[in-house]
Structures are given as C-alpha cells and as structure tokens.
C-alpha angles and dihedrals in degrees: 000000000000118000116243124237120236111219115200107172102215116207139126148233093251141070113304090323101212105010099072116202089023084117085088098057113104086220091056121099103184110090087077103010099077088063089053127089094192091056091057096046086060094047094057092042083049086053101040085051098060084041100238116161101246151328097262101206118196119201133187144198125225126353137289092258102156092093113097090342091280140084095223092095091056093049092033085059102032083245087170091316116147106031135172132213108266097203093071099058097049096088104059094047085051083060099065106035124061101198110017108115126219125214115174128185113249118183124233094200094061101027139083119227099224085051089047091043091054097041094053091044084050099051089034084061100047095041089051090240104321112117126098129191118230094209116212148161116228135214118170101131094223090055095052085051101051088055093049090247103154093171118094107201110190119225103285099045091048087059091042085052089045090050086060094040087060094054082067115053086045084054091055099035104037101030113021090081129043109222086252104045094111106067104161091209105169098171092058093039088241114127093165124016107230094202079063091055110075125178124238108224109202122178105168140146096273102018139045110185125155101179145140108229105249103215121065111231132302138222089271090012087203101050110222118282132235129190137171107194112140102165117095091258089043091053088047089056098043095039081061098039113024136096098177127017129211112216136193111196131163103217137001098260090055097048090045078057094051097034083052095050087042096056082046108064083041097077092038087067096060095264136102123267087235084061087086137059125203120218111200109210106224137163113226122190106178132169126165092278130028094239087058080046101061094032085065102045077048082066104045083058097060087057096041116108104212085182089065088033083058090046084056100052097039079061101050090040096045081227134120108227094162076080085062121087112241102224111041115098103265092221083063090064109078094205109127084221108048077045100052092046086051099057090067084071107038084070092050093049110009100179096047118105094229119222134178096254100044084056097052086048090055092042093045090069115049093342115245096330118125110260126234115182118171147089115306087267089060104041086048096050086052091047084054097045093050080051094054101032106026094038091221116151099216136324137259095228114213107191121208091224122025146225081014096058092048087046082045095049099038085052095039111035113024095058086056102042083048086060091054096047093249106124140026120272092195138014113264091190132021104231131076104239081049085058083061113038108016145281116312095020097121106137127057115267123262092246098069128109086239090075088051105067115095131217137202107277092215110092124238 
C-alpha cells in the first residue's frame, strides 16, 4: 500500500512569515490579508479543498532584536512584526469548513497551564474537534520582559518545566471530568453530576493547581499535539509528547537521521514508533513547467530583504552576524557559534563557500527550508523522494508568497499526488487526530504519557 501524505499549510498571522521583503510583490496578500477574517475563511476553504490535514498557524512573543542590538531591522523589514494573535481566528475558519484541521502554536514560557488547558477545550469544541497545539518554549528576551518574567531558564530547564507543564493539562483534560459527568438530566435538576468532577490536585516544581478542570470534555478531549524540538533535549521531549513533529533538514540524509533518532525515542518512551508522525517544512515554488518555475522563484528574489532575513536568524541564533563581514568565507571564522550556525548550510550546499550574505539571500526566500521549484511532476516526484528517503510522513508547506503559492500548489500538485495515490481525495474522519491516524482515532492512545498521570482520589 502506498503510504499517504500528511498536508499542514504553515503561515502566520503576520506580514510574509518567512519570506521577508515578499510584502512588495504584486502576487503577495499578506500586507493587508493577516487583519482580515475573511481572508482567513478563504485560505482554509482553499486548503480543505486540496484536502490537506490541517493550517498550521506559528506565533511569537517579543522582537528579533539581536541584530545590530536593536529590534528596528526586524520592524523596519515585517520579520514577524506585526503580528496577531492566531487563536482567535481559529473559530471562524472552523465555520465554514467541515474537515480542515487547526493547529496553532501556544507557548509554555507566558502561559498558564490551566489558561492553555481551557482555551484548547474551548476551540476544540467549537471546531468539533479540530484544533491541535504546537507546543513550544520561548526565549526572545523583550518578550520575557513584557510578561514580568525576570527568570532566564537556559535551554534544558525551560524543556524540564515544559515536561511538567504538560502533567497538568493531561490532568485537566484526561482525568477532571469522567466521560459521564454531564447528565442533562432535567427531570432530576442535574446538568452535571459533582461526584463526576474531581480536582487535580497538582503540587509540583514549577505548578500548583488544584482544578478542576472548567470545561467538560471535549471530541478529542486532548487536542493533537505538535512539537518541533530537534535538540537532544527537544527530541526527547517530542518523542514523549508529540504526536506530530515539525522538522527542518537540509537535506534527506540528514532528516532519515533525525526521523531515525526520533522513532527511536519514541519507543523509549513506552510508545510505538508509528505514534508519531514526522512534517517535513519545505518551500515549494511550482508553475506548469520548471523553466516558469524557476522564472518565478527568480521574481520573488528581486523582492527578498537578506538584511531582515539576518535579523531573523541573529535572533534565532542569540548571535550578532551584522559584526561578520559579509563577505568573508564563514569556515574561515573560528567562533563555535558562527561555526555551529554554518554547519546548517553546509548540509544544504556543501560545496559552497558560505558567506553572510549568501545566507541572508537564501533566508531571505522561503528561510532555511529546503527549496523545490518545478512543474507539479517535479515537485511530486521530490515530495516522494523526502517520504522514502527521508522517511518523513508528510510536510508542513510554507509558501513565498501566500495565499498565491498555497492556490498555486493546491491547483497544481494535489491533483497530481492524488494521481499517484499520495495523498486523500476526500476525509475519512472529521477530527484532526483522525486525519492522522484513521477514522475513528479521536482520542489519544493508551500508550501515551497523558494516561499515565495520576490524580487525588478525594472529589472537590
């Protein structure tokens, strides 16, 4: 049997996301899309027409503020800036499509768990169990500050404080609520039954929440969970939490190296290495031919600004580049950091001699995700090539211009992955964990970590 391809559109509620400068092409929406609902509603009909899983919508905190010391490159560029809340949005997409999943990034660092655990019961009610949770740690130092947060955990604690955060959402989602608390029983006056409601009773390092939880459950009661730790610390996280994983590799034998290690930890974690599914991000530029392909990634470069694309990745990096020449080879630098950053590329191009500004031109069109630019054969034919080598399950597509390049790709490329039996023609279930793992697949395994957490016997 051929294996099925998994579809997540990945965008923002912000200015061309990871293309930065693509606010001056004539084919990009975004400038004025992101403020609009109604732009949002035809973006997910567009995507539950070409029967992708799910919008997979990022968020950040705070500004990229390491370049130059100062965040004005980053707002001078939209990297990211402005930028909406996502959450909000999810429900009115959810009212005009039937099928479309939404998984939207929530941070562990700003929020509280009891305010995370009661927002996703909410939108996975109202989207009749569509909605996912990207689960992720943040760092940027503006955005600690602007939510009073004076303690600076490095990259390990904030994971060991994330593994705790998730205990107790699973307590409030899994175990708050028996499955037969709401009764509705208007002849006997009980809507809910209180000896059904239990407390939680959490008293950990980081938490102390005693509930109950205060929705009553919900179609998938947890909704799916996403992750996109890649660290050693961040796999081991994932490999215990995720159901799906978000990935960024250079090149295929790196990501059949990652997906490996992955599966593996998986199973290290009491699970199964089919428990979790592997997105590939990729940029895919496609047109009827390959020479209109690359003609119009051609384009897009001639709109790109590698100076907010470097403000980006200083950011992400915590690492001032605008202090390295940019022309000077960067294996000639011996900073462990410069060197570390470098080796990212050097995967990607490893005959290139990498400079700073040849990393800020190929960031500055599609970020660091690998490019595929072609007709929809060829484009199809790489997609195949990243699920069989790469032993990836599906990809988390992140368009240059949007919402053209997801029109372009759900014209162009589904019809032909369809062809080839790829990828779904129609939903066989109606949530979103069911998108991933079958009909009928609503509720997290009993294998997962979630099952495990334990709760005080004694009511509220």
């Amino acid at each position: 049997m051929i294996k099925q391809m998994h579809l997540n559109g990945f965008t923002q509620c912000c200015i061309n996301h990871h293309s930065e400068g693509m606010w001056k092409h004539p084919l990009d929406g975004t400038q004025r899309g992101y403020r609009d609902i109604h732009y949002w509603m035809e973006l997910a009909k567009l995507l539950e027409r070409g029967c992708f899983d799910s919008l997979f919508l990022a968020d950040v905190h705070g500004t990229y503020s390491v370049y130059r010391d100062s965040r004005d490159t980053a707002v001078r560029h939209a990297v990211q800036f402005p930028s909406n809340d996502p959450t909000v949005i999810i429900p009115a997409m959810a009212a005009v499509t039937r099928h479309l999943g939404f998984a939207c990034t929530y941070s562990t660092t700003y929020f509280a768990p009891y305010q995370t655990a009661k927002l996703f019961s909410t939108l996975d009610h109202l989207t009749r169990g569509r909605v996912g949770w990207n689960v992720v740690t943040s760092y940027l130092a503006d955005a600690n500050a602007n939510f009073s947060i004076e303690e600076d955990l490095d990259h390990d604690a904030r994971y060991d404080r994330a593994d705790e955060y998730m205990d107790v959402v699973y307590k409030l989602w899994e175990h708050s609520w028996d499955e037969d608390a709401v009764r509705r029983d208007a002849m006997g006056d009980v809507f809910t039954d209180p000896a059904k409601v239990h407390d939680i009773g959490h008293r950990g390092t980081w938490f102390q929440v005693p509930g109950p939880h205060m929705c009553e459950p919900s179609p998938q009661r947890t909704p799916m969970i996403f992750q996109a730790g890649q660290s050693g610390r961040g796999t081991r996280f994932a490999a215990r939490h995720a159901e799906a994983i978000f990935s960024v590799h250079p090149n295929l034998e790196s990501c059949a190296k990652g997906a490996a290690a992955l599966r593996k930890a998986a199973l290290e974690a009491g699970r199964r290495a089919e428990d979790v599914r592997i997105c590939q991000g990729v940029t895919v530029v496609v047109a009827p031919t390959d020479e209109e392909a690359r003609m119009k990634f051609e384009t897009c470069r001639r709109h790109a600004s590698p100076e907010g694309a470097l403000a980006l990745f200083s950011g992400w990096a915590g690492v001032d580049v605008s202090q390295v020449s940019a022309e000077k080879p960067l294996d000639q630098f011996e900073s462990n950091a410069i060197q570390g950053l470098l080796g990212y590329f050097k995967a990607a191009d490893p005959g290139r001699a990498w400079t700073m500004r040849d990393i800020g031109e190929y960031m500055s069109v599609g970020s660091i995700m690998p490019k595929i630019i072609g007709s929809p054969q060829t484009v199809a034919d790489a997609l195949e090539t990243w699920m069989e080598e790469g032993d990836v399950d599906g990809f988390n597509l992140v368009p240059i211009t949007q919402p053209s390049g997801f029109r372009d790709f759900v014209e162009l490329v589904v019809p032909e992955l369809q062809r080839r039996g790829r990828l779904r023609s129609a939903y066989e279930g109606n949530t979103l964990r069911e998108h991933y793992f079958g009909a009928g697949q609503t509720r997290l395994p009993a294998n997962h970590p979630a099952h495990r957490c334990v709760i005080p016997s004694r009511r509220r």
